[in-house]
C-alpha positions as CSV (number, residue, x, y, z in Angstrom):
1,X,0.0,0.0,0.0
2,X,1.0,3.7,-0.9
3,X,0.7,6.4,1.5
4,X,0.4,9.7,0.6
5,X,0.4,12.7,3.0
6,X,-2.4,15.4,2.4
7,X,-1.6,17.3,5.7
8,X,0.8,20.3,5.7
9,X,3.2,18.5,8.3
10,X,5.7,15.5,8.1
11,X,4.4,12.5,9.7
12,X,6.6,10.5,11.6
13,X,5.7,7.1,12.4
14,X,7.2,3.8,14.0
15,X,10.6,5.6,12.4
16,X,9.3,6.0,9.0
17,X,9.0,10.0,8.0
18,X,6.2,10.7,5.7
19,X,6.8,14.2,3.9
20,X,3.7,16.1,2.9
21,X,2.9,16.1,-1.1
22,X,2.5,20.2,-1.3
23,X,-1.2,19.4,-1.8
24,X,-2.9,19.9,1.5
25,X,-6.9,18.5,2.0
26,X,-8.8,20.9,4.0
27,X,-12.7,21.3,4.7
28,X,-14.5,24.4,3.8
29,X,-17.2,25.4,6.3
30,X,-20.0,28.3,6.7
31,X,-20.9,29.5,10.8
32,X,-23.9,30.9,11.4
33,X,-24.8,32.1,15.0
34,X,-27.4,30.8,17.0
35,X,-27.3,32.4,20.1
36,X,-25.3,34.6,22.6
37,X,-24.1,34.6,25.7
38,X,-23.2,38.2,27.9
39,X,-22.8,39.3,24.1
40,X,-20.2,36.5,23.1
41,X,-21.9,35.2,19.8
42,X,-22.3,31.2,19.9
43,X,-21.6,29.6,16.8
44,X,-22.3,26.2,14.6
45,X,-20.1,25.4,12.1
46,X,-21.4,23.7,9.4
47,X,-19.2,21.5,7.0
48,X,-19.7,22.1,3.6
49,X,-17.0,20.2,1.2
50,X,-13.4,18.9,1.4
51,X,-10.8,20.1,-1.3
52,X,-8.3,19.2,-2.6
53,X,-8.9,15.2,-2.2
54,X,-8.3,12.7,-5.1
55,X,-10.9,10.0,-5.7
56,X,-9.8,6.9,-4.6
57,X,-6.3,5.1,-6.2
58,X,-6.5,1.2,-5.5
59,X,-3.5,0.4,-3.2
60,X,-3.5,4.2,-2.2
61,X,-4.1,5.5,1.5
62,X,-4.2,9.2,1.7
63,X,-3.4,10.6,4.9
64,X,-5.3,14.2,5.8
65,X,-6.9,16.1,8.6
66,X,-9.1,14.2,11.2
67,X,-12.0,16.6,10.0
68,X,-11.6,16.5,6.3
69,X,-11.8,12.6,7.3
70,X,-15.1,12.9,9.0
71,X,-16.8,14.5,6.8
72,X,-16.2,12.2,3.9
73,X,-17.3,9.2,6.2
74,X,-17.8,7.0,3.2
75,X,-14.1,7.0,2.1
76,X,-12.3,4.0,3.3
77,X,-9.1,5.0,1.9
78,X,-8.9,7.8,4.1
79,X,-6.2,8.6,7.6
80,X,-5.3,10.4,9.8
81,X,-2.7,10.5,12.9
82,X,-4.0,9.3,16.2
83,X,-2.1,8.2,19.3
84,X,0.1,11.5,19.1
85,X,3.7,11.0,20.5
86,X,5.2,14.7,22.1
87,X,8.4,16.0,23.4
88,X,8.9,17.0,26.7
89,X,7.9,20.4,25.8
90,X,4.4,19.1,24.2
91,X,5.5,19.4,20.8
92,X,4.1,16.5,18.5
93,X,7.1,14.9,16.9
94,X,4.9,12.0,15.9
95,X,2.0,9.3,15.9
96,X,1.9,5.5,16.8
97,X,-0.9,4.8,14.5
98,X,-3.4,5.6,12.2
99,X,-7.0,6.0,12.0
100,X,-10.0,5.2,9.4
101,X,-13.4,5.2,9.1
102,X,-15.5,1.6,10.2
């Protein structure tokens, strides 16, 4: 299986360095506010679309944003970093695994 990194960062895994393609997936959203609270506007975001995501490639995971994966539920072929590993200064310097859709 390929991976191919759709995030803006390097992801470093089980001592494997995944460099980011230059092609970054993002979601685009609209807010609209519902309420307020001592004049502090409350919010709902609302997702909208994902760019700059490929279709599918057989033998292909792509690796992007926990949200841009979420709200393309339906793609399999989709990751994203979980199980974050920091340095003592809380500074992600890597994961321990990945993360799909069931």
């Amino acid at each position: 299986m390929q991976l191919v990194n759709l995030t803006p960062h390097k992801i470093n895994i089980h001592g494997k360095t995944i460099d980011p393609t230059g092609y970054v997936s993002r979601v685009n959203n609209a807010q609209s506010q519902v309420d307020t609270v001592d004049g502090i506007p409350i919010l709902v975001t609302t997702v909208t679309e994902a760019t700059h995501l490929p279709d599918p490639e057989k033998g292909t995971y792509f690796i992007v944003p926990a949200i841009v994966r979420m709200s393309v539920s339906k793609r399999k072929d989709l990751l994203s970093p979980v199980k974050l590993i920091r340095n003592k200064d809380g500074d992600v310097v890597g994961c321990a695994a990945f993360e799909r859709t069931a």
